[in-house]
MOPAC internal coordinates of N, CA, C and O (Angstrom, degrees):
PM7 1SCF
backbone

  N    0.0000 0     0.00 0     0.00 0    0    0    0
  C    1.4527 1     0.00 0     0.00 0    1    0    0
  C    1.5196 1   107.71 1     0.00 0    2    1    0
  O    1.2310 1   115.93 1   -64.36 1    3    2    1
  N    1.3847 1   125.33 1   115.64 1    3    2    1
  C    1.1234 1   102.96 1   156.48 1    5    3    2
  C    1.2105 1   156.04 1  -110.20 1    6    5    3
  O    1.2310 1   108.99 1    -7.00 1    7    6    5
  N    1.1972 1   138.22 1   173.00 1    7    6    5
  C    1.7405 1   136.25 1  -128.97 1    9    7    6
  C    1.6611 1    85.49 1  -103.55 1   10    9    7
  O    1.2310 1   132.84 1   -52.88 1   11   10    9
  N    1.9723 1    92.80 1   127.12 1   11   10    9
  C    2.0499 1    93.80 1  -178.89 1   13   11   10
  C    2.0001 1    81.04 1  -110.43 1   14   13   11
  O    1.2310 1   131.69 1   -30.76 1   15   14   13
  N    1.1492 1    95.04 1   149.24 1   15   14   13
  C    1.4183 1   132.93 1  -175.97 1   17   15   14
  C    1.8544 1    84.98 1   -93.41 1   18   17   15
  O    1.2310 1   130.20 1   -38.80 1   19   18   17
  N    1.4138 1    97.92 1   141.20 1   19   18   17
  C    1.4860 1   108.20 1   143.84 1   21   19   18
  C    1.6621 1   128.00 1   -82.29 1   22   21   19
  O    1.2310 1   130.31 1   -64.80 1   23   22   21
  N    1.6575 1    97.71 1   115.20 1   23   22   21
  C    1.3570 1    96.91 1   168.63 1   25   23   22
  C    1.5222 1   111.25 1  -160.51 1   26   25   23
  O    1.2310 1   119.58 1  -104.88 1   27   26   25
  N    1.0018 1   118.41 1    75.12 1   27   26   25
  C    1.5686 1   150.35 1   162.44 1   29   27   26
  C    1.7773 1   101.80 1   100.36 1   30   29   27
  O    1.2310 1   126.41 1   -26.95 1   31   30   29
  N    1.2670 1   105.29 1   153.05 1   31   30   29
  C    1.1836 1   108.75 1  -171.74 1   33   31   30
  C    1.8032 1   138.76 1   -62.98 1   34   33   31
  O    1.2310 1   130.24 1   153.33 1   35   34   33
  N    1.8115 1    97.86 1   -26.67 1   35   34   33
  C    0.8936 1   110.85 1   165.39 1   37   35   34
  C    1.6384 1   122.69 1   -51.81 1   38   37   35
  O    1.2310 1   119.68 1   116.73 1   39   38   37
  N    1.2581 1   118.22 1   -63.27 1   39   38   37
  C    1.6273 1   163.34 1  -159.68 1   41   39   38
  C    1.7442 1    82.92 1   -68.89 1   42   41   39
  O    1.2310 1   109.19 1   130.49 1   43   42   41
  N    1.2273 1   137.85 1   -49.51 1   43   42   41
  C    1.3000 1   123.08 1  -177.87 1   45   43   42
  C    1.6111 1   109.99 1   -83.06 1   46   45   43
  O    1.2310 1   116.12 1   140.57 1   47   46   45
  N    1.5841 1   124.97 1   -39.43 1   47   46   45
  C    1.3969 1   105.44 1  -173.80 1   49   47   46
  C    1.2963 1    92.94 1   -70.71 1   50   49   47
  O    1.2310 1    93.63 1   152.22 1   51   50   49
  N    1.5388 1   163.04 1   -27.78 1   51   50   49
  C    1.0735 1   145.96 1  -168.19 1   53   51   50
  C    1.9571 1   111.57 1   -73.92 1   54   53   51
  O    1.2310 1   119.33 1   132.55 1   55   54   53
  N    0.9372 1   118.89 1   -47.45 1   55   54   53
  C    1.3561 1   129.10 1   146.74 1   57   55   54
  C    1.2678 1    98.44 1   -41.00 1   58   57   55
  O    1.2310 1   111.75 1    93.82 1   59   58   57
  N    1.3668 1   133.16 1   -86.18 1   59   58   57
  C    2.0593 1   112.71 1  -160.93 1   61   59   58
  C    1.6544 1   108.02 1   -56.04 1   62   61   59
  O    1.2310 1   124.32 1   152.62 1   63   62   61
  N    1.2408 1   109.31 1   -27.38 1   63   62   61
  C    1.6617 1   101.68 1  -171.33 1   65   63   62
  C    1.0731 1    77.84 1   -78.43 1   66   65   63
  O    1.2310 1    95.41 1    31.39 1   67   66   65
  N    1.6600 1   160.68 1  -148.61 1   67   66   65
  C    1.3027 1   164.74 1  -179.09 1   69   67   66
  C    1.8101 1   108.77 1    66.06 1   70   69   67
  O    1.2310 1   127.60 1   138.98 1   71   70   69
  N    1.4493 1   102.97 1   -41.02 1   71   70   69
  C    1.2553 1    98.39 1   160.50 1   73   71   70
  C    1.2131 1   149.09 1   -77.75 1   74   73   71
  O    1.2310 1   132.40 1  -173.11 1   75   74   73
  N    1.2120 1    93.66 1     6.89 1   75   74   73
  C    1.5852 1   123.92 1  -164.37 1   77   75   74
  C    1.7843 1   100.30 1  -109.03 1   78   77   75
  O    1.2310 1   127.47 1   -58.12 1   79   78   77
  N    1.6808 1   103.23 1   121.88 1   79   78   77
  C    1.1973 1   102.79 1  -165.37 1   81   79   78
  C    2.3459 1   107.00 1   -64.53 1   82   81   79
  O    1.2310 1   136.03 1    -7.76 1   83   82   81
  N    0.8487 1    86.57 1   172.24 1   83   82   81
  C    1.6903 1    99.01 1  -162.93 1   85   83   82
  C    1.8586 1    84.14 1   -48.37 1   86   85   83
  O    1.2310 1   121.41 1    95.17 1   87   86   85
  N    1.4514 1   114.91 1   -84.83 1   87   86   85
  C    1.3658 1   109.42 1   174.88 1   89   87   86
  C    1.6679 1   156.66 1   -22.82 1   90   89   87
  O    1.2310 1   137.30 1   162.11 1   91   90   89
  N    1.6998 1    84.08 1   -17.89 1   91   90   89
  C    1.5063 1   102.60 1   179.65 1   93   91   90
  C    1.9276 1   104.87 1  -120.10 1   94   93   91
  O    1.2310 1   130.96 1  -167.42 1   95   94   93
  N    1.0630 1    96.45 1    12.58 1   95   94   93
  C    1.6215 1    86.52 1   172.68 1   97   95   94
  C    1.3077 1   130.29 1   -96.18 1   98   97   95
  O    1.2310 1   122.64 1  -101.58 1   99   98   97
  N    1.6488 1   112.55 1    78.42 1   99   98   97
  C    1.7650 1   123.46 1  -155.14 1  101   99   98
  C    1.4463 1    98.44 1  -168.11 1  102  101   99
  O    1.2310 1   126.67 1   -54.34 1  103  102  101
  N    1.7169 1   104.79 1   125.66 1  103  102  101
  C    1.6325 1   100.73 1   171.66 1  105  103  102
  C    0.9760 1   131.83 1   -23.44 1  106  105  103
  O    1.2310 1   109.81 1   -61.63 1  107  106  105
  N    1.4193 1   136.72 1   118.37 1  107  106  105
  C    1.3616 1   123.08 1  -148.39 1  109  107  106
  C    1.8747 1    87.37 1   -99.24 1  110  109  107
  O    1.2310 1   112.87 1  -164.40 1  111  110  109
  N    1.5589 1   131.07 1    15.60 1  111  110  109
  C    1.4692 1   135.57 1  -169.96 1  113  111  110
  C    1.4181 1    94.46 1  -126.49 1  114  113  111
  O    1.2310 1   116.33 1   133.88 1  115  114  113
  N    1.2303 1   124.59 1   -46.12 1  115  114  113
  C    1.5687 1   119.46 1  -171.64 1  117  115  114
  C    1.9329 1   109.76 1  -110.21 1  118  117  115
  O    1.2310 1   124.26 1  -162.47 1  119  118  117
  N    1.2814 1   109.43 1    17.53 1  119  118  117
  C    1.5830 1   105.63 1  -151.21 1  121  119  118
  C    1.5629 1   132.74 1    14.58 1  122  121  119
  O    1.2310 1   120.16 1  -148.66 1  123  122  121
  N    1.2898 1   117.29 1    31.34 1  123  122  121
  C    1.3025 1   141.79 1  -159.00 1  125  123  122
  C    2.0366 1    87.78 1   -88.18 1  126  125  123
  O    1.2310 1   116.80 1   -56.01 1  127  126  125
  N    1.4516 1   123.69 1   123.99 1  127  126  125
  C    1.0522 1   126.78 1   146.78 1  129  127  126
  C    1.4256 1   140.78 1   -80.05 1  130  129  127
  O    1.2310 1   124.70 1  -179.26 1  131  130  129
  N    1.2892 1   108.57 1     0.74 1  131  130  129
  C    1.6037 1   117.21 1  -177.73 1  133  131  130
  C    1.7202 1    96.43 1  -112.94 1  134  133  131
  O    1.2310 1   127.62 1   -37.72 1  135  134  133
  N    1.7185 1   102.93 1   142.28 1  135  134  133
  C    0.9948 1   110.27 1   163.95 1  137  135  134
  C    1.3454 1   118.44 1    92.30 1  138  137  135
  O    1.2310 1   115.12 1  -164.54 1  139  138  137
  N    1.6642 1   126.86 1    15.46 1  139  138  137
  C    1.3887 1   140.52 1  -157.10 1  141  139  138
  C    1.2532 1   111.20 1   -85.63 1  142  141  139
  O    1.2310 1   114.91 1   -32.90 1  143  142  141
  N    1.3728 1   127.25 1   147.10 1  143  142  141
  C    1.3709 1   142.42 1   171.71 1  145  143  142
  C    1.8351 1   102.39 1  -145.81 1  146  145  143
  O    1.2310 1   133.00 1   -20.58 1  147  146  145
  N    1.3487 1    92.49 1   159.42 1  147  146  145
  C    1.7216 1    98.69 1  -173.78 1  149  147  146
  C    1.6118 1   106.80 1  -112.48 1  150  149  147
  O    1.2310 1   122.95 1   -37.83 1  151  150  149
  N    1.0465 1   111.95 1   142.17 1  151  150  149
  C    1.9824 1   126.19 1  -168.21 1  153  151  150
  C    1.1497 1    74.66 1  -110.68 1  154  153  151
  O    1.2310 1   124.39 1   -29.34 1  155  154  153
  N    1.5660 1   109.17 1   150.66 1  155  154  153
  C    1.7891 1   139.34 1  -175.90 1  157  155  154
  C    1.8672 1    63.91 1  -119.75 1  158  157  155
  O    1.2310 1   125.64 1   -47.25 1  159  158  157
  N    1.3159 1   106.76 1   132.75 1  159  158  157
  C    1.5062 1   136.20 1   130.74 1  161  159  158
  C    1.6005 1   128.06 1   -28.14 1  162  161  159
  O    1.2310 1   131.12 1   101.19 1  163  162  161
  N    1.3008 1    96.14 1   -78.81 1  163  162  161
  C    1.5935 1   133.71 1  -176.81 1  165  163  162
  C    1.3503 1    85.22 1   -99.54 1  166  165  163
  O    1.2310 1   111.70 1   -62.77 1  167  166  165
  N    1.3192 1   133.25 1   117.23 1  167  166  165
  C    1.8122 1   132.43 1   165.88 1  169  167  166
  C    1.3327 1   102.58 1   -70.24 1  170  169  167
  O    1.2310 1   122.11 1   -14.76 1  171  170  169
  N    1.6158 1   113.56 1   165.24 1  171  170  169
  C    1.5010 1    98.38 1  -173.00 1  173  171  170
  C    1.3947 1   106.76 1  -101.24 1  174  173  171
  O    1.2310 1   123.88 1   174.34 1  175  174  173
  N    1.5199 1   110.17 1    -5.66 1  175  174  173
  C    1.5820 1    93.78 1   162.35 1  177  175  174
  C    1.1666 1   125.18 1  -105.60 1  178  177  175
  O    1.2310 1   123.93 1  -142.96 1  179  178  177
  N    1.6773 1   110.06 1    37.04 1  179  178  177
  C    1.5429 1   116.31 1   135.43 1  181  179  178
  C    1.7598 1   118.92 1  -108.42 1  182  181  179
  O    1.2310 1   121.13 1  -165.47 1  183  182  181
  N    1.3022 1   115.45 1    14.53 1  183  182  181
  C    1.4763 1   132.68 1   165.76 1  185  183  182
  C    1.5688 1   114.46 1   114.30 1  186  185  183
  O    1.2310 1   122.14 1  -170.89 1  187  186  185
  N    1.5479 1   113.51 1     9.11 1  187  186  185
  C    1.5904 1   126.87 1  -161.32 1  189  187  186
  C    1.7856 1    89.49 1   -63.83 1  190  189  187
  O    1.2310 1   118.68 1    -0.92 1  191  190  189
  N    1.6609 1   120.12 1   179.08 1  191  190  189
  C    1.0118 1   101.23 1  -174.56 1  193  191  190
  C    1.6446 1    80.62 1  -152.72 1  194  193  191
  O    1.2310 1   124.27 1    26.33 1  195  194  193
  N    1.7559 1   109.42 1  -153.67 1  195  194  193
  C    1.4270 1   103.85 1  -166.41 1  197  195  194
  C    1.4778 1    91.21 1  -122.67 1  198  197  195
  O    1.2310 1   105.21 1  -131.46 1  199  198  197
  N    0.8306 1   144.99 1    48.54 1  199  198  197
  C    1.7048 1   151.18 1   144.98 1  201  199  198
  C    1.5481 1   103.73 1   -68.13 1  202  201  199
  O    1.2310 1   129.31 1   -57.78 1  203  202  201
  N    1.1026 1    99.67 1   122.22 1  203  202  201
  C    1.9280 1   113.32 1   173.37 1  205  203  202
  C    1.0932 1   106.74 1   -48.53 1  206  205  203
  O    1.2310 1   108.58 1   152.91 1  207  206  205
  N    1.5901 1   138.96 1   -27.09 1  207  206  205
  C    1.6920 1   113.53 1   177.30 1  209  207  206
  C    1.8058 1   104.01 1   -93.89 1  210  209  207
  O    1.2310 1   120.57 1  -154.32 1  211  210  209
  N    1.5410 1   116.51 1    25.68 1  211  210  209
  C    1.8064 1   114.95 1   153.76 1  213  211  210
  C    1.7813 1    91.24 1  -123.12 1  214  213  211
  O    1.2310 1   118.78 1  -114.39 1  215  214  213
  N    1.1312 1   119.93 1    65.61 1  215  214  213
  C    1.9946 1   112.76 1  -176.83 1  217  215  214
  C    1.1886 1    88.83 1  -157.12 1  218  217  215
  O    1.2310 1   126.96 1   -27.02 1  219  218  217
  N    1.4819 1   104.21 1   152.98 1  219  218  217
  C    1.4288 1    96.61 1  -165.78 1  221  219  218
  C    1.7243 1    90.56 1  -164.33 1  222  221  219
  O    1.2310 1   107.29 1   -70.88 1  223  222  221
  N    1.3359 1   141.29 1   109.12 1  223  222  221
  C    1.5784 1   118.17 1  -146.09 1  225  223  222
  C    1.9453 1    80.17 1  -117.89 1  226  225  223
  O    1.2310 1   127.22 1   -53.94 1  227  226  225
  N    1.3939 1   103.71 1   126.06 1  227  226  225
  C    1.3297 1   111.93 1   176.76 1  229  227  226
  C    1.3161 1   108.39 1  -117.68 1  230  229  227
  O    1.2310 1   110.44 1    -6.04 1  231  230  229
  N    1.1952 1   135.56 1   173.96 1  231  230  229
  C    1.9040 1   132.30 1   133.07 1  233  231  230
  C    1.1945 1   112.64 1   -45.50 1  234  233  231
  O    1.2310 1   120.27 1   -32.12 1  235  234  233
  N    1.4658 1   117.09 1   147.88 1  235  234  233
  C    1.2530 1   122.60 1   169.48 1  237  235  234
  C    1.2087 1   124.85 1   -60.33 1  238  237  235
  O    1.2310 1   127.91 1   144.62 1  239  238  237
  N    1.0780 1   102.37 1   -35.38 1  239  238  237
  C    1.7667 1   111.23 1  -176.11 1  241  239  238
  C    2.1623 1   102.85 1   -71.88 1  242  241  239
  O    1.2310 1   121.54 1   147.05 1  243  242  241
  N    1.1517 1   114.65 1   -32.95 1  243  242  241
  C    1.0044 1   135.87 1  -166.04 1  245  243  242
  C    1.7992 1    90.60 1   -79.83 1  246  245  243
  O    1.2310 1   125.07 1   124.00 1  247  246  245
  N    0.9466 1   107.87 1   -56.00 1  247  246  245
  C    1.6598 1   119.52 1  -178.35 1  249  247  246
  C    1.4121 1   108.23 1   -53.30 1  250  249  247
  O    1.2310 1   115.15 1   131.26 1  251  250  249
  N    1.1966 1   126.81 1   -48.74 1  251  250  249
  C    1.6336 1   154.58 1   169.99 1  253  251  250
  C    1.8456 1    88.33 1   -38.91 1  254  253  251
  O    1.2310 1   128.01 1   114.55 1  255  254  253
  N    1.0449 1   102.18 1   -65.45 1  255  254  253
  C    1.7752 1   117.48 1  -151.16 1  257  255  254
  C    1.5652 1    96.80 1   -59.19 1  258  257  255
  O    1.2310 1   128.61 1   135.27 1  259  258  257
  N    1.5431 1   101.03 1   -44.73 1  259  258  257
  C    1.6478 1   100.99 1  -162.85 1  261  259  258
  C    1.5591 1   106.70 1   -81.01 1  262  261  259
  O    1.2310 1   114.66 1   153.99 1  263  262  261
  N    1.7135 1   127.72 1   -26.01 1  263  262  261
  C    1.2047 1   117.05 1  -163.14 1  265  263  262
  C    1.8484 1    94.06 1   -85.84 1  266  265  263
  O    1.2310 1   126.48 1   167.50 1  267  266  265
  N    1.5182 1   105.15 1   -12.50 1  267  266  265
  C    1.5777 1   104.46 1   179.34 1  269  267  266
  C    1.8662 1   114.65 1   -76.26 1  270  269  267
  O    1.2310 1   131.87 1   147.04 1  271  270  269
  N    1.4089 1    94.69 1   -32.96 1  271  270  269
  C    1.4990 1   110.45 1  -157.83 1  273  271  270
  C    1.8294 1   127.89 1    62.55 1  274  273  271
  O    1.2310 1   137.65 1  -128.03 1  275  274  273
  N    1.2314 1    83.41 1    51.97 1  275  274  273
  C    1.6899 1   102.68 1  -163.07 1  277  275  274
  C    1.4954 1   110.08 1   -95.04 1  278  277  275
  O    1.2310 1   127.25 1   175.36 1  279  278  277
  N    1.2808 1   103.66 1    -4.64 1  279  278  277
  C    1.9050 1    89.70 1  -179.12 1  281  279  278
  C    1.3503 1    99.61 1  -157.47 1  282  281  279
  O    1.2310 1   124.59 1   -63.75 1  283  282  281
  N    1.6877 1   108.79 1   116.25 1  283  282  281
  C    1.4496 1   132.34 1  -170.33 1  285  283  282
  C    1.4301 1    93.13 1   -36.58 1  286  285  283
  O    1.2310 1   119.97 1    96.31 1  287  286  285
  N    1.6867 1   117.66 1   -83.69 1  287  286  285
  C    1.7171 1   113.80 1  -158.39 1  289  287  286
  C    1.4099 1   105.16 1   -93.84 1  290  289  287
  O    1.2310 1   120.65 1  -117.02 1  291  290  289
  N    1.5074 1   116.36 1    62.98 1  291  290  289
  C    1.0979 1   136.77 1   127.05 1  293  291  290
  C    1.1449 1   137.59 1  -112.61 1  294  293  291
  O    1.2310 1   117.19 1   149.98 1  295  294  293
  N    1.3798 1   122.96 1   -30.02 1  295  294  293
  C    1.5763 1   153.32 1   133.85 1  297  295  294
  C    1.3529 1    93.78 1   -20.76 1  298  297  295
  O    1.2310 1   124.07 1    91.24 1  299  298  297
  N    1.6503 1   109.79 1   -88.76 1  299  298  297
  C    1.8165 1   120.82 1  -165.46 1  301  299  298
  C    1.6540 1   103.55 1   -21.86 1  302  301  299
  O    1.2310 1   130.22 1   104.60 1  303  302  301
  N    1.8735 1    97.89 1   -75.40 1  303  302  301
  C    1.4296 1    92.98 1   177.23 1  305  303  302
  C    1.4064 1   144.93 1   -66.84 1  306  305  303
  O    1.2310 1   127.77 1   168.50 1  307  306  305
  N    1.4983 1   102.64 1   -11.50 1  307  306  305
  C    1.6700 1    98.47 1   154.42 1  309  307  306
  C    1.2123 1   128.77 1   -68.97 1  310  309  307
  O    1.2310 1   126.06 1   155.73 1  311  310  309
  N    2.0334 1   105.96 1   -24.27 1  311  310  309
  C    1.7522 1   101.70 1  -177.94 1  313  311  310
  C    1.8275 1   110.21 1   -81.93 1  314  313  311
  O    1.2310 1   123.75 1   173.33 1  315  314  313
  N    1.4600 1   110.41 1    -6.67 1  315  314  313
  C    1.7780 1   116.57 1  -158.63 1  317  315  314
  C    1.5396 1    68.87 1   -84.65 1  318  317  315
  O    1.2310 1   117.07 1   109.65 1  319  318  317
  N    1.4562 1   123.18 1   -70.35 1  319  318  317
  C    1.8221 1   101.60 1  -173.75 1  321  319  318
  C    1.0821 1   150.74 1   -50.11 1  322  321  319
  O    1.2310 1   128.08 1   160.15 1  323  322  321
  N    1.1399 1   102.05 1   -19.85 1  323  322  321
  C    1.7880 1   121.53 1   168.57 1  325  323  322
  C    1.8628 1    96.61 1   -74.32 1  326  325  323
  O    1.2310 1   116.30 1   133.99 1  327  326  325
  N    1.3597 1   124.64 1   -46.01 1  327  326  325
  C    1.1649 1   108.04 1  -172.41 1  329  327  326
  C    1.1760 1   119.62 1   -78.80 1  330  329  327
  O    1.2310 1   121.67 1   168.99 1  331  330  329
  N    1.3994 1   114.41 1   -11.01 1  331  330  329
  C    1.4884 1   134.92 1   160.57 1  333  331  330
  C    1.5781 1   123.78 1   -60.84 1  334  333  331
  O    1.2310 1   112.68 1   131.33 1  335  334  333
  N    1.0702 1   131.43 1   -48.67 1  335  334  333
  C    1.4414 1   151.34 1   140.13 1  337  335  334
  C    1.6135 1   112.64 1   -20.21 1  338  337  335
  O    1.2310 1   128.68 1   126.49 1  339  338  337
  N    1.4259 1   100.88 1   -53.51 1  339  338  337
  C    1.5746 1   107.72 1  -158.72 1  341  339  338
  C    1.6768 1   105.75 1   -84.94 1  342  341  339
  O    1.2310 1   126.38 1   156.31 1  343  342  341
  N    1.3376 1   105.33 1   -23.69 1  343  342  341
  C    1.7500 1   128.32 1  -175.96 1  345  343  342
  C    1.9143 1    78.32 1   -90.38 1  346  345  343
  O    1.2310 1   106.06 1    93.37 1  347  346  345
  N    1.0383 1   143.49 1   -86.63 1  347  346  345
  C    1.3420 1   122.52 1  -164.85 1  349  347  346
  C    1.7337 1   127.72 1   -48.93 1  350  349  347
  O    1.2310 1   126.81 1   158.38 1  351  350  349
  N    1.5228 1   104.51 1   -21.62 1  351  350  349
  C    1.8285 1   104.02 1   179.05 1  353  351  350
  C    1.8485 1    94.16 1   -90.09 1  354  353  351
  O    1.2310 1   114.54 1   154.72 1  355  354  353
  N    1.3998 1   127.94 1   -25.28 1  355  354  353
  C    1.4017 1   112.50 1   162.66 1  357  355  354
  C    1.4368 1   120.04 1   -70.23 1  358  357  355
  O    1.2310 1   109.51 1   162.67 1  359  358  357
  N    1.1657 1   137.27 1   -17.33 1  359  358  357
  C    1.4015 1   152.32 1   163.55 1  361  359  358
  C    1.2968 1   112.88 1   -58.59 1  362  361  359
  O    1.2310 1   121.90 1   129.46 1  363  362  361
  N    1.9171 1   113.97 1   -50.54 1  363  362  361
  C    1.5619 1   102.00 1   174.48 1  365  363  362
  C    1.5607 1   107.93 1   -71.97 1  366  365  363
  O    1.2310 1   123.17 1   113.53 1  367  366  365
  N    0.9203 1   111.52 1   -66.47 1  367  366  365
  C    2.1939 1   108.49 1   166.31 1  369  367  366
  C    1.0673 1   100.40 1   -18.48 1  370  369  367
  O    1.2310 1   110.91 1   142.76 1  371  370  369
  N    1.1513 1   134.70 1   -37.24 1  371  370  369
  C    1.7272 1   116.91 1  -157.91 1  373  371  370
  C    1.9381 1    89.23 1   -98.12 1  374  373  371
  O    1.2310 1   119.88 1   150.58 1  375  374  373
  N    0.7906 1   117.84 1   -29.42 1  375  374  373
  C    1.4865 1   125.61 1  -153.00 1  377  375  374
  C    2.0285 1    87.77 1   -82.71 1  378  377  375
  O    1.2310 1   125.33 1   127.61 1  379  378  377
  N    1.4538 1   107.37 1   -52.39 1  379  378  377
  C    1.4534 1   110.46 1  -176.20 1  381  379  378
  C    1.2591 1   117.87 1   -79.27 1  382  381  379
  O    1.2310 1   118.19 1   163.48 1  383  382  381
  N    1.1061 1   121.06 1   -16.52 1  383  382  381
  C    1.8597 1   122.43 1   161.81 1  385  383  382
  C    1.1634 1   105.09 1   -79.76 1  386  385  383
  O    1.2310 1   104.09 1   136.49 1  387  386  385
  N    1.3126 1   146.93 1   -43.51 1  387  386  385
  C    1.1676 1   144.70 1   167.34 1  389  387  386
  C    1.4643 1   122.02 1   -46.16 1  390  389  387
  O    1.2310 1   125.05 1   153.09 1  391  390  389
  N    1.3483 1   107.90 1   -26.91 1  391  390  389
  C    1.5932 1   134.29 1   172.42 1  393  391  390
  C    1.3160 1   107.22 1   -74.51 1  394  393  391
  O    1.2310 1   128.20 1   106.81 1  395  394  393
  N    1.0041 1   101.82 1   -73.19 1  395  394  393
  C    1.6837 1   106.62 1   165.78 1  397  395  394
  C    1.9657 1   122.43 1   -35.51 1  398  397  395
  O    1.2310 1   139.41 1   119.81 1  399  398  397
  N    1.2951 1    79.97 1   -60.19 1  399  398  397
  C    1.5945 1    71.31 1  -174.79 1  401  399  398
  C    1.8062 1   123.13 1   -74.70 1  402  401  399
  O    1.2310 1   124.30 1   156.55 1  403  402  401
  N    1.6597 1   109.35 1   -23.45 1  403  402  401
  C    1.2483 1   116.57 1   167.50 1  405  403  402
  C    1.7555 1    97.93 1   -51.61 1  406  405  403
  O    1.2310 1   113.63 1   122.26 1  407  406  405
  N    1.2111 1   129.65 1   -57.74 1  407  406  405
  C    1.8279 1   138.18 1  -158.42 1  409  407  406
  C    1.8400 1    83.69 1   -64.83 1  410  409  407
  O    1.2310 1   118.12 1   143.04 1  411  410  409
  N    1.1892 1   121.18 1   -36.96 1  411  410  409
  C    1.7143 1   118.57 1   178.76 1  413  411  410
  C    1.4341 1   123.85 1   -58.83 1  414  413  411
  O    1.2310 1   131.22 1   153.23 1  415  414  413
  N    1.4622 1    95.95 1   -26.77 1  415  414  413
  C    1.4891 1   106.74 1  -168.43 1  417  415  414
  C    1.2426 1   107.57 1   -88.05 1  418  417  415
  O    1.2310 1   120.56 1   134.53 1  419  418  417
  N    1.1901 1   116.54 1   -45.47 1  419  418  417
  C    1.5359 1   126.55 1   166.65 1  421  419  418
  C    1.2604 1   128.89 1   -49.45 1  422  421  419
  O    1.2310 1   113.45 1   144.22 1  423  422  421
  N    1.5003 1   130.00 1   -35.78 1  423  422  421
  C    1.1094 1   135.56 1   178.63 1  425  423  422
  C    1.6862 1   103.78 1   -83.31 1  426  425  423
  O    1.2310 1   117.46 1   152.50 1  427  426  425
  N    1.4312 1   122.44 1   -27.50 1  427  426  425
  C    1.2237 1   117.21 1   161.66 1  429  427  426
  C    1.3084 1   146.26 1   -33.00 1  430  429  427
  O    1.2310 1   135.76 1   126.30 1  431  430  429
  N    1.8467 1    87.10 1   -53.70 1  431  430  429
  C    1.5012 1   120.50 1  -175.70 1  433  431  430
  C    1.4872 1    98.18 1   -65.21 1  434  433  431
  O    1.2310 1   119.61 1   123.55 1  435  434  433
  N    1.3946 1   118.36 1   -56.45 1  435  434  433
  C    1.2962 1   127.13 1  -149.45 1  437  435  434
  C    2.0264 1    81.59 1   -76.80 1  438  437  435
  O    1.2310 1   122.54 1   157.24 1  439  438  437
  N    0.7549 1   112.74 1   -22.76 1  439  438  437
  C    1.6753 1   102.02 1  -176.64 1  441  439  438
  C    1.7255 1    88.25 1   -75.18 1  442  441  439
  O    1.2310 1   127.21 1   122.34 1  443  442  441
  N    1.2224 1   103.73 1   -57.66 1  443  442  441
  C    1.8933 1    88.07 1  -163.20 1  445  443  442
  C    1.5068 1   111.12 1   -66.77 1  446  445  443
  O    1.2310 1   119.77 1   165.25 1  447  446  445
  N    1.5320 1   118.05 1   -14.75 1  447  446  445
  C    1.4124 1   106.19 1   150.22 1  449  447  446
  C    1.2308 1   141.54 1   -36.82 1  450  449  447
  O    1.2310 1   134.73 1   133.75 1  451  450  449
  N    1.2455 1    89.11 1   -46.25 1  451  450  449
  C    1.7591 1   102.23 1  -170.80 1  453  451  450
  C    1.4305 1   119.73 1   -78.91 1  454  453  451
  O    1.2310 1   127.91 1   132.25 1  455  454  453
  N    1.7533 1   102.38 1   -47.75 1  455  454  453
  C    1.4875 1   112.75 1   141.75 1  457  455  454
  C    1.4337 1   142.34 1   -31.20 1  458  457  455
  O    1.2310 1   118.22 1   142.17 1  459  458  457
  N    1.3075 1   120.99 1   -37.83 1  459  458  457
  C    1.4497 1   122.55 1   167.46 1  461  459  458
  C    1.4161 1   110.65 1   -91.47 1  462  461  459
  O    1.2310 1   114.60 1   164.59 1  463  462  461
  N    1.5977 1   127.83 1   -15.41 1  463  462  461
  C    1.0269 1   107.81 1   178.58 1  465  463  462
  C    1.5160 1   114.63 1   -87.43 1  466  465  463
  O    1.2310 1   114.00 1  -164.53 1  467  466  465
  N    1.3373 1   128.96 1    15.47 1  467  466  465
  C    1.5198 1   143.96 1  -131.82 1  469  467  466
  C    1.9039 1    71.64 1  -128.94 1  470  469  467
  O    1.2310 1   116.32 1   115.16 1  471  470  469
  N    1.4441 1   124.59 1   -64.84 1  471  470  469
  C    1.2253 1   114.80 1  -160.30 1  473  471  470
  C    1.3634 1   126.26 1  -103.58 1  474  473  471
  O    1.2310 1   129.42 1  -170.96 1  475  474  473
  N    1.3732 1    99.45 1     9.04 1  475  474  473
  C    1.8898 1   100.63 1   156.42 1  477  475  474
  C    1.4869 1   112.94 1   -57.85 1  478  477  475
  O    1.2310 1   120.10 1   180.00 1  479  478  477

């Protein structure tokens, strides 16, 4: 990841959107591509940081709404995505332990391979 420096406000949301692969750079509330700015999740002066699962690239005006909390079913759908997010990073955990333990099972087998062929 790399580390954006403060140096005017413009010049950094273009840098955080930049991290955002070509396909995903669009209000993720209005799918609107013009006019984008990026919401920190976690703010960073409560310790949020700039890793894409605390980024969140909205409209500005849209960005405005959510850091205000000014409009019920805009709220809703910012909170259904956040819970959406959190159900997809438990999905990769679930997906990479499952990885893990399939590569566990295998090395097992191949151990009790070796093992039964040891005691015929």
């Amino acid at each position: 990841m790399k580390v954006i420096k403060r140096r005017g406000r413009d010049k950094i949301v273009i840098e955080l959107i930049s991290l955002f692969p070509e396909d995903e750079r669009f209000c993720e509330i209005t799918l609107s591509k013009k006019n984008l700015s990026v919401h920190h999740i976690v703010p960073k002066r409560k310790g949020g940081n700039e890793d894409l699962d605390n980024l969140m690239v909205l409209t500005k005006k849209i960005h405005k709404i959510v850091e205000k909390k000014s409009n019920p079913l805009v709220m809703e759908i910012y909170n259904e995505l956040i819970k959406k997010r959190k159900l997809q990073r438990q999905i990769r955990t679930f997906d990479f332990n499952i990885e893990k333990m399939n590569e566990n099972i295998s090395e097992l087998r191949e151990e009790y391979k070796k093992t039964k062929t040891k005691h015929l």
